[in-house]
VOGU-3710 file (C-alpha; in Angstrom, 3 decimals, decimal comma):
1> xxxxxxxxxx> 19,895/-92,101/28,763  21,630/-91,118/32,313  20,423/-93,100/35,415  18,866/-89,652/36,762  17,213/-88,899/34,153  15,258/-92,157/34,135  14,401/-92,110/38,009  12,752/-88,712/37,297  10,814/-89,776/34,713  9,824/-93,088/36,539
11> xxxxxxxxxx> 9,179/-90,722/39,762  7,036/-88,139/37,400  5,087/-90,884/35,948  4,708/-92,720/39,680  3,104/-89,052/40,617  0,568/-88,625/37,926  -0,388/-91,922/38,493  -1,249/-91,485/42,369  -2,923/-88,063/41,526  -4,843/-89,306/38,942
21> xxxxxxxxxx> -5,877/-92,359/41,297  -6,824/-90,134/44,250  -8,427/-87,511/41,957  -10,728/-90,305/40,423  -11,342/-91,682/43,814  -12,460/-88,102/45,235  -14,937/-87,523/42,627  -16,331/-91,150/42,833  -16,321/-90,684/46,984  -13,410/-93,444/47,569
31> xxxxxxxxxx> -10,874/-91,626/49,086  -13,975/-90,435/51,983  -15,127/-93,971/52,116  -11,362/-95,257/52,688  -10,341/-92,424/54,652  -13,852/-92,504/56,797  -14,263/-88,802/55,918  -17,979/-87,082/55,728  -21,641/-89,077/56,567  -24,402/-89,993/54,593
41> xxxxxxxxxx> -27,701/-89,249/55,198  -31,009/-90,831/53,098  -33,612/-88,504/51,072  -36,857/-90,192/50,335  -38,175/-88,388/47,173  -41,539/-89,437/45,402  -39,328/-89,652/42,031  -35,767/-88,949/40,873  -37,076/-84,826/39,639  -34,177/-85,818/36,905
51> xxxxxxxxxx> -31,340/-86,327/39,359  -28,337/-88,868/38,763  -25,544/-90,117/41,275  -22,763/-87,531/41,156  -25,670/-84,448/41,547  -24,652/-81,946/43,508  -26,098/-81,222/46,910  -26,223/-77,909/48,779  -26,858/-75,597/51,616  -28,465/-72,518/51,404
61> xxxxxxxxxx> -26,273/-72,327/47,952  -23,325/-73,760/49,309  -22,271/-76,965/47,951  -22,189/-79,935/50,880  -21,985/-82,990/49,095  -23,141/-85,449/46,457  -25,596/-87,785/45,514  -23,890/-90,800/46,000  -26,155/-93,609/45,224  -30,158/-94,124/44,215
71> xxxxxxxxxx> -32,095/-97,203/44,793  -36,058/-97,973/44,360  -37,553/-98,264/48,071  -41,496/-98,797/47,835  -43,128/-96,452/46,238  -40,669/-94,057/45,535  -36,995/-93,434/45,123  -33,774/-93,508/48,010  -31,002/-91,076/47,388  -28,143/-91,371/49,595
81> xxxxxxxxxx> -26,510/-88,249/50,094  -22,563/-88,147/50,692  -22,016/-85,003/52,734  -18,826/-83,445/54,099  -17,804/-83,961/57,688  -17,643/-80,441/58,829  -21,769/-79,947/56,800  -24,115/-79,343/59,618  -27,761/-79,492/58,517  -30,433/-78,805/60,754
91> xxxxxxxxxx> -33,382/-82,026/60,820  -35,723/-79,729/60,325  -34,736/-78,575/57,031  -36,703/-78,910/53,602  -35,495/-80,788/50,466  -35,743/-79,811/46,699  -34,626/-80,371/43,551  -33,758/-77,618/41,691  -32,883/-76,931/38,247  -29,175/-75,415/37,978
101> xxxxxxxxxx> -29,428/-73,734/34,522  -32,447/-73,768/31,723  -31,326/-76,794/30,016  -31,285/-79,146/33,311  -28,476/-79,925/35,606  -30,766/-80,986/38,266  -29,317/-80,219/42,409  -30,292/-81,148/45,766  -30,852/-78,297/47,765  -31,648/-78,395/51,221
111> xxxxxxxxxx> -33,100/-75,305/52,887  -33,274/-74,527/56,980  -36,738/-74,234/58,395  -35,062/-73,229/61,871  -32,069/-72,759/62,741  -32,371/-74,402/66,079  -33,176/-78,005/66,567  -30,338/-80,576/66,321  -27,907/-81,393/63,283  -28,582/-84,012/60,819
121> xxxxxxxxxx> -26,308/-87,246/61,644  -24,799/-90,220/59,769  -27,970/-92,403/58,611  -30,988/-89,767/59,189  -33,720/-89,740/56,535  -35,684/-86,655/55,343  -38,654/-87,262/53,549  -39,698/-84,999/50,730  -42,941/-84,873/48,702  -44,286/-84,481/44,821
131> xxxxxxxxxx> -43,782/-80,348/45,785  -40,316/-81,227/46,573  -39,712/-81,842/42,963  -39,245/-79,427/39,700  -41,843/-78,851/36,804  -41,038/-81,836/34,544  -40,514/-80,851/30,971  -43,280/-82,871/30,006  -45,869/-80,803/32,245  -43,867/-77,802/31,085
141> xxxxxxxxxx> -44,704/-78,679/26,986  -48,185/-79,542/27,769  -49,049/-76,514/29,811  -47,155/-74,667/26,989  -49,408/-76,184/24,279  -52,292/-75,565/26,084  -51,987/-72,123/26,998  -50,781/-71,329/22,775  -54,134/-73,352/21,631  -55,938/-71,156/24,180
151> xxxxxxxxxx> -55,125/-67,827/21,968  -56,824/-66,704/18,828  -54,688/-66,402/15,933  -56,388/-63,027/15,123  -56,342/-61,444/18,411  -52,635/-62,973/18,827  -51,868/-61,492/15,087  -53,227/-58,101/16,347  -51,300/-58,087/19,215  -47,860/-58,852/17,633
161> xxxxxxxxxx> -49,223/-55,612/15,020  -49,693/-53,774/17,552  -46,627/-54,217/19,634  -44,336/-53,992/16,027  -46,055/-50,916/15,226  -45,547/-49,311/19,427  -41,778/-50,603/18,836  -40,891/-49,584/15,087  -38,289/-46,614/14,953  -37,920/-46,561/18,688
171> xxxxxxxxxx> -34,613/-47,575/19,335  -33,302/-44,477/20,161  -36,093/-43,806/22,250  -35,853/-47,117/24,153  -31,694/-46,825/23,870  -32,106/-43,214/25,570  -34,149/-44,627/28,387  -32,416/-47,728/29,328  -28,839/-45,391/29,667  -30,796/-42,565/31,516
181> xxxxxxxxxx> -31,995/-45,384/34,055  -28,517/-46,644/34,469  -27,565/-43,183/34,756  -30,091/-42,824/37,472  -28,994/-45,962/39,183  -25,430/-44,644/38,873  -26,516/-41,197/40,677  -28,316/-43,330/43,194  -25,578/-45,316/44,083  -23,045/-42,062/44,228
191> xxxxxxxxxx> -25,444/-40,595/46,347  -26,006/-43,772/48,967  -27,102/-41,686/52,265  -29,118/-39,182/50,239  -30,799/-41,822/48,596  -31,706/-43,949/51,529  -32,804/-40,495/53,522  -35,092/-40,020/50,724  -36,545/-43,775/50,695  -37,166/-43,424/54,153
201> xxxxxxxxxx> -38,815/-39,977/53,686  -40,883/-41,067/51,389  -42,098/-43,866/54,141  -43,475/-41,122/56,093  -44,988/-39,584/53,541  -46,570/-42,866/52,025  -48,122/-43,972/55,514  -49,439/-39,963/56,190  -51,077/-40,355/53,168  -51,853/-43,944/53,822
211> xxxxxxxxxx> -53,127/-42,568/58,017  -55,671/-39,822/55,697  -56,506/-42,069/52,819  -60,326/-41,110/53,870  -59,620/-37,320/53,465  -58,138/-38,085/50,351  -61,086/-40,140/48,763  -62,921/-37,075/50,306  -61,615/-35,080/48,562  -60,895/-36,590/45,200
221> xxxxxxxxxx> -64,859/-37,425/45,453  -65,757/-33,561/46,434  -63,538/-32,741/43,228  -65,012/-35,139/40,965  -68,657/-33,867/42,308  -67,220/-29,863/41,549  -65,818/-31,202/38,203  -69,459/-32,758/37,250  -71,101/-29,607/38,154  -68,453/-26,957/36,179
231> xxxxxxxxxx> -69,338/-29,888/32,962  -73,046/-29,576/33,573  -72,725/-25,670/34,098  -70,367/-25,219/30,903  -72,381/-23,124/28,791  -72,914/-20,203/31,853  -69,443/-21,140/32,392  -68,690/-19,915/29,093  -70,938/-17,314/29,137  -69,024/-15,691/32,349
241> xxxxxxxxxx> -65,696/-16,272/30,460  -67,148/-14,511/27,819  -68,597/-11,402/29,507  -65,461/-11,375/32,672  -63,747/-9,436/29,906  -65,894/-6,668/29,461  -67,149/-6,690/33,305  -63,433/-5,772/33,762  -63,124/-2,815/31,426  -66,150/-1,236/33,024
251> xxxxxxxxxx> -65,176/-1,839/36,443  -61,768/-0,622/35,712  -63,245/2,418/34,260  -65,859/3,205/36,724  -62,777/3,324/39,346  -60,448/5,461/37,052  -63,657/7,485/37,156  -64,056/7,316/41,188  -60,116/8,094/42,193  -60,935/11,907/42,783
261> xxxxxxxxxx> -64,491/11,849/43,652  -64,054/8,587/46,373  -61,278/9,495/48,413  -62,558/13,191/49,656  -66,164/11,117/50,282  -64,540/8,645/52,137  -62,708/10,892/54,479  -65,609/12,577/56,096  -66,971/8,918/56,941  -64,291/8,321/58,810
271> xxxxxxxxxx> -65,078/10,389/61,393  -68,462/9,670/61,552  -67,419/6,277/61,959  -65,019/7,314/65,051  -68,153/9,099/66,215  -70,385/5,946/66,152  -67,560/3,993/67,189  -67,119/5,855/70,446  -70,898/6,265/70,809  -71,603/2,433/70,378
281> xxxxxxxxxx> -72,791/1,837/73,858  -75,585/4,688/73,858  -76,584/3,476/70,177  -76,813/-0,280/71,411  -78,943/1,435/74,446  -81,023/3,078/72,060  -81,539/-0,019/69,532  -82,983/-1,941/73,327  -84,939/0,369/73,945  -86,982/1,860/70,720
291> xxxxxxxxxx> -88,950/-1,597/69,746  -90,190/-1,200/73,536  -91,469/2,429/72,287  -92,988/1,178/68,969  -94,170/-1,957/71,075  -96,151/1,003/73,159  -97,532/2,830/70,069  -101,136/1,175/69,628  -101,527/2,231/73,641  -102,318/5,340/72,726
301> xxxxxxxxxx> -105,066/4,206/69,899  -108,828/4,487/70,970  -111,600/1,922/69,343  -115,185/3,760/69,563  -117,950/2,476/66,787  -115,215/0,078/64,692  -113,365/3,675/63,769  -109,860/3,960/64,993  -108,549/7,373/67,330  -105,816/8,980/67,812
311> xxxxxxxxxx> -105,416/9,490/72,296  -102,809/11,753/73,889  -102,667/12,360/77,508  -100,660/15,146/78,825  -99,167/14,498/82,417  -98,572/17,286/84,471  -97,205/15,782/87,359  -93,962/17,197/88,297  -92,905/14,763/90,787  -90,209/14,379/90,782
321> xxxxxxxxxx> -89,344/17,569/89,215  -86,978/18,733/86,474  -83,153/19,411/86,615  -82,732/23,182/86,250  -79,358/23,518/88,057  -76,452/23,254/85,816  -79,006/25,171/82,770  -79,423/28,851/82,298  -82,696/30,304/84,285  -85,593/30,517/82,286
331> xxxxxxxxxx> -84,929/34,602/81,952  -82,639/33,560/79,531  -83,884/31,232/77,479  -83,858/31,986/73,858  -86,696/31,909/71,562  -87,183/29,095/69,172  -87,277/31,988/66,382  -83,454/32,905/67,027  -80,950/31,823/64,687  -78,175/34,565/65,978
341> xxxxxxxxxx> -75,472/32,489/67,289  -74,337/32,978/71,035  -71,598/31,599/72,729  -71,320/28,042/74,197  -72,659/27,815/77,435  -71,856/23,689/78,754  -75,302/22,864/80,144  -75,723/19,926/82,442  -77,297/18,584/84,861  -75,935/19,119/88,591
351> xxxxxxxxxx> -78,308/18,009/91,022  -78,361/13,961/92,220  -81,724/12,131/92,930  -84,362/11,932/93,552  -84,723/15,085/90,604  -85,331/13,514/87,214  -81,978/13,928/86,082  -81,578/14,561/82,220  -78,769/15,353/79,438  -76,218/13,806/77,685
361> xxxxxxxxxx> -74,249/13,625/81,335  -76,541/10,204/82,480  -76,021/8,648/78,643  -73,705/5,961/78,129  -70,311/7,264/77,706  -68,447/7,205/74,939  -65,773/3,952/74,528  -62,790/4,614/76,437  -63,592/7,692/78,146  -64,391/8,106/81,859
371> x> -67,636/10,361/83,000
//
């Protein structure tokens, strides 16, 4: 063999050596020791919560360190804890030990209570407690066994029946539903802004409901009490159902039978109605002033003996006297017994006060017009 080829080899060997050497004395925390890399800082735990030296040990997820040695101290357990030099821990942080996966694989994991306060330095102790520590299997079988012994086989066999028979043939039901929900998810996701616009939407409309939750139990409790009373009332219910249909027919009919006869009634009351309308102030007058009339009536009854008579008194006084100008003379006043008709002769009265002034001239006027 050439002299080259046996100073690589030597050299290759020489290599794997030293990187097997400083790999080994990374993992086992030589190198840090001999280098004076990283600190070590002292968790008092009530019990080891399955840990061993070589755990890992992290930060808010991020792995820091290692355990790197556990001793007996009192009444409980001292881990040391090997952490990187550029780890900075806050003092005030909380210690656990966590399970990495289902089987075990127990961690240190240290999480912040602040993230002010100072940094954890070489030789600082945190102290942790039994809640510091996981569920131990143990506790975990027994709570198991308990909670199984706790359940009646029959109620337990009905159950499992009953879920069989609620899940028997319905894969393609339950197959269908679990793609349209990813296909949901996928829309969602597509449709980012809209989607958060509608979350937010649907704030506001959770907390208006949430601002009237009283009118709402209102009125779900008004409904429930109109509910109650169509369910006590369901036989006349019925009955109205029942005879609606009928009530219809007639009442269609008896206005197929009114379209010619209604109309030409209606249109004469129209203009009565414009007539009322614009006399409304002299028919208010009127309404004031007839109960004071009727109010007068028994005036003019007489009580002689316990028999009841009738008493009219005819006043001739003429002060102040009647309106005659604006009227024809009384040469040519017609007879009550004339029925000839004569042409239209506007009679008012003209004179002011103090004559007693008469006609339709002093009446209310009609709405909208001047006198």
């Amino acid at each position: 063999m050439r002299r080259g080829i046996k100073i690589r080899l030597i050299a290759f060997v020489l290599l794997s050596a030293v990187s097997l050497v400083y790999v080994g004395g990374s993992y086992l925390g030589f190198v840090d020791k001999i280098l004076g890399r990283g600190y070590t800082v002292h968790v008092l735990l009530p019990a080891s919560g399955g840990l061993f030296e070589g755990s890992e040990v992290t930060y808010r997820g991020v792995k820091i360190g290692k355990v790197s040695k556990m001793s007996v101290k009192d009444k409980g357990l001292r881990v040391d804890v090997a952490l990187k030099e550029d780890a900075e821990v806050p003092a005030s942080s909380l210690v656990f030990v966590n399970n990495l996966s289902a089987v075990g694989e127990q961690y240190i994991s240290f999480e912040p209570g602040s993230k002010e306060g100072r940094i954890l330095e070489d030789g600082d102790t945190i102290r942790g407690s039994k809640d510091s520590l996981p569920l131990g299997e143990d506790l975990l079988l027994e709570d198991l066994s308990r909670f199984v012994s706790s359940l009646d086989g029959e109620e337990l066999n009905t159950v499992v029946t009953e879920l069989g028979t609620m899940f028997g043939d319905n894969a393609a039901p339950l197959r269908s539903l679990v793609d349209d929900t990813q296909l949901f998810i996928d829309a969602a996701l597509a449709n980012e802004p809209e989607t958060v616009a509608l979350l937010r939407n649907a704030q506001t409309v959770l907390q208006t409901q949430q601002d009237n939750s009283a009118n709402i139990r209102n009125l779900a409790r008004d409904l429930d009490a109109l509910t109650g009373t169509l369910a006590d009332s369901d036989p006349d219910v019925r009955q109205i159902l029942n005879d609606a249909g009928p009530s219809a027919v007639e009442l269609t009919r008896l206005f197929r039978d009114l379209r010619r006869q209604l109309p030409p009634l209606l249109k004469p009351l129209v203009s009565v109605s414009e007539v009322v309308e614009a006399r409304l102030p002299a028919i208010e007058q009127l309404l004031v002033t007839f109960p004071r009339l009727v109010a007068a009536g028994p005036s003019a009854l007489a009580d002689a003996d316990g028999q009841k008579f009738g008493r009219v008194n005819l006043n001739l006084n003429q002060e102040p006297p009647a309106c005659m100008d604006g009227y024809l003379p009384p040469g040519q006043w017609r007879p009550t017994s004339e029925e000839s008709f004569v042409p239209f002769f506007p009679a008012e009265c003209k004179s002011g006060p103090p004559i007693n002034m008469r006609g339709m001239k002093y009446a209310p006027p009609p709405a909208g017009l001047d006198r």
